[in-house]
N, C-alpha and C positions, 0 to 999 in steps of 0.2 A: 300591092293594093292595101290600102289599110281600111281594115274593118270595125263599124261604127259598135260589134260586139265579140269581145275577146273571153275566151276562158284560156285560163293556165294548169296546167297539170306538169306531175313529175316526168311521166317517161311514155315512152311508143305504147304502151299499153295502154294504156287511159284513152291518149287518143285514137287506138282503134276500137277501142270497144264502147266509148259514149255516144260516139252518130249513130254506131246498131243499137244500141239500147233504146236511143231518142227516138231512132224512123219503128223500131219493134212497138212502141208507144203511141204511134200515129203522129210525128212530127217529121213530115222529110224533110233531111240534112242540106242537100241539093248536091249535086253532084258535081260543079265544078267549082272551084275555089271563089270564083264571082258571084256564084247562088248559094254559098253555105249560110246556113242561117245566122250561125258564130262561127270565126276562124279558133281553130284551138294551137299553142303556143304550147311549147314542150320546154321547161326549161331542166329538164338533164336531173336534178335531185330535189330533194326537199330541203335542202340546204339554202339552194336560191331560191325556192318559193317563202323561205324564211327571211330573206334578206333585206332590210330596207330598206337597202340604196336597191336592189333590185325591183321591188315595188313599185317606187319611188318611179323609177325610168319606164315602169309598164303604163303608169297612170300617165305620162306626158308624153308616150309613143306618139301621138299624134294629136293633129285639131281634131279629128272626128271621132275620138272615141269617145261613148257613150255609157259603155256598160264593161265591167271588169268582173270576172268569174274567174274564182279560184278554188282546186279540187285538192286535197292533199290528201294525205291516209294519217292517221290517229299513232299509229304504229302500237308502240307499249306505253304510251304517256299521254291520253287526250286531252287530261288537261293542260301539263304543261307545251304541250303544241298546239294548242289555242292560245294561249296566252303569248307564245312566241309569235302565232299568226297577228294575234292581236297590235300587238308593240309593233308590228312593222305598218299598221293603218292609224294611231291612235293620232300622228302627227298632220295628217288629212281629215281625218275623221275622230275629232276629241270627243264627242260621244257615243261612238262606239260599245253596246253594251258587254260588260264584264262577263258575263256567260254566256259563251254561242247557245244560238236556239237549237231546242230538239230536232226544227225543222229547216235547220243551214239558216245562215245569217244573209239578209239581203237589206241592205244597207244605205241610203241616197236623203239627202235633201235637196230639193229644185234650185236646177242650173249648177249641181255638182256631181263627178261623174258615179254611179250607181253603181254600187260593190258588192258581192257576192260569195259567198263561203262555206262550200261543202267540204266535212272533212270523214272521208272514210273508216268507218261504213256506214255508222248513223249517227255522225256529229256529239256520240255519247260513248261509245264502248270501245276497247282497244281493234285491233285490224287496220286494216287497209283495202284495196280494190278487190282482192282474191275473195276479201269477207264478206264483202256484200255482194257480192254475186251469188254467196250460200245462197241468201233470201230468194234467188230464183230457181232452186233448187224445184223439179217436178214433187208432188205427192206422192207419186209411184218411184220415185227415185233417193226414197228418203234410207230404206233400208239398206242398201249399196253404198248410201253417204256415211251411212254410220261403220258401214265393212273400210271403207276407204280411210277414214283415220284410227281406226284401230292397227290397217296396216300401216300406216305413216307412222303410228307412235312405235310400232314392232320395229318396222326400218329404221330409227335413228335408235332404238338401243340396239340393234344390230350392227351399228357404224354407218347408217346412210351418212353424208356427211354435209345436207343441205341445214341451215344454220335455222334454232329455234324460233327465229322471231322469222324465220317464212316456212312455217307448218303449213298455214292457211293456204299457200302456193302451194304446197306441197299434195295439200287435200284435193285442192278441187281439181288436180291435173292427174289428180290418178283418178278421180273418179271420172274424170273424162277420157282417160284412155281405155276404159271399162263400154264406151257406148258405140254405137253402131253411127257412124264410122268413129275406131277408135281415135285419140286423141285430137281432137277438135281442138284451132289453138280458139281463145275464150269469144272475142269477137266473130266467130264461125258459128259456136256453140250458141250465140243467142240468136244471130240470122235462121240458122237451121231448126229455131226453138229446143233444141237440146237444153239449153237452159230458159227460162220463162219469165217471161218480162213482166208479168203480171204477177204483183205481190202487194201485200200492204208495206212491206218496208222498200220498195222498190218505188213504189206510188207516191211516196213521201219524196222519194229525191226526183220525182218525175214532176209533180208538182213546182218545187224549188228550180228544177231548172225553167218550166213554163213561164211563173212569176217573176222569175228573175231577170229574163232573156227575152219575155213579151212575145212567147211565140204559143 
């Protein structure tokens, strides 16, 4: 079935933890692949979300598609991974503005298909998915966050041997093997509200996906 609204993302993460995030927000996902409200599209790295012949073939999947959402992580270069995002729309879309917005890029003029661009974790600062999940970090959970990466930094000059640019992974999964029940994998952690869907920087991508997706 081809659905009139797509988002893409890099890997099984993403897409298990944006419908809980979404229905945690008061938007239910639906539950069969006929009632989702957007189908989400895994395309395996940030490499093909960069691609523009990949693009290129998302934006022409079909006659009904209407709306194209795309999520990536910032990693260590927001800017230059914006601008890579960039270059792979500027040929559909030649005004395109030169700096994504604070608040994700959402993109269309009438009777062309509607684009969409969150990039983790707030379209401005280095991370990825891991890092914007901090922002849903409880209040009463903030001092255990701070124990959590002091041990993540002790473990790697120890020889942990999980690689620098996924600390962030590294933080929020010890501090969730810390809660009752331990190690919740992250889309548990926000069904079970172990992690809290309500934030100001979580509101921000909660809005973006509203506007963007018309739900």
């Amino acid at each position: 079935m081809n659905h009139e609204k797509v988002l893409l993302v890099e890997g099984e993460e993403d897409k298990r933890v944006i419908p809980e995030f979404v229905e945690a927000n008061g938007v239910q996902w639906g539950d069969r692949p006929k009632d989702w409200i957007v189908e989400i599209r895994i395309l395996g790295s940030v490499e093909r979300l960069l691609n523009k012949e990949e693009i290129s073939i998302q934006l022409k999947t079909s006659d009904t598609l209407k709306i194209l959402g795309i999520i990536l992580d910032a990693d260590d270069a927001p800017f230059k991974r914006w601008q890579s995002m960039r270059n792979c729309l500027l040929d559909r879309y030649p005004d395109i503005p030169e700096e994504l917005p604070a608040t994700g890029l959402i993109h269309g003029n009438p009777g062309e298909i509607k684009v969409g661009v969150w990039m983790m974790p707030d379209n401005r600062a280095r991370g990825m998915l891991e890092t914007f999940l901090q922002f849903l970090l409880p209040e009463n959970g903030r001092e255990l966050w701070e124990f959590s990466e002091q041990s993540c930094r002790q473990a790697k000059e120890s020889g942990a041997s999980f690689k620098d640019c996924h600390l962030d992974k590294a933080k929020i999964h010890t501090w969730l093997a810390w809660q009752n029940p331990p190690g919740r994998q992250l889309h548990n952690a926000i069904t079970e509200h172990i992690l809290s869907p309500a934030s100001p920087q979580a509101a921000v991508f909660m809005q973006w996906f509203r506007d963007l997706f018309e739900v």
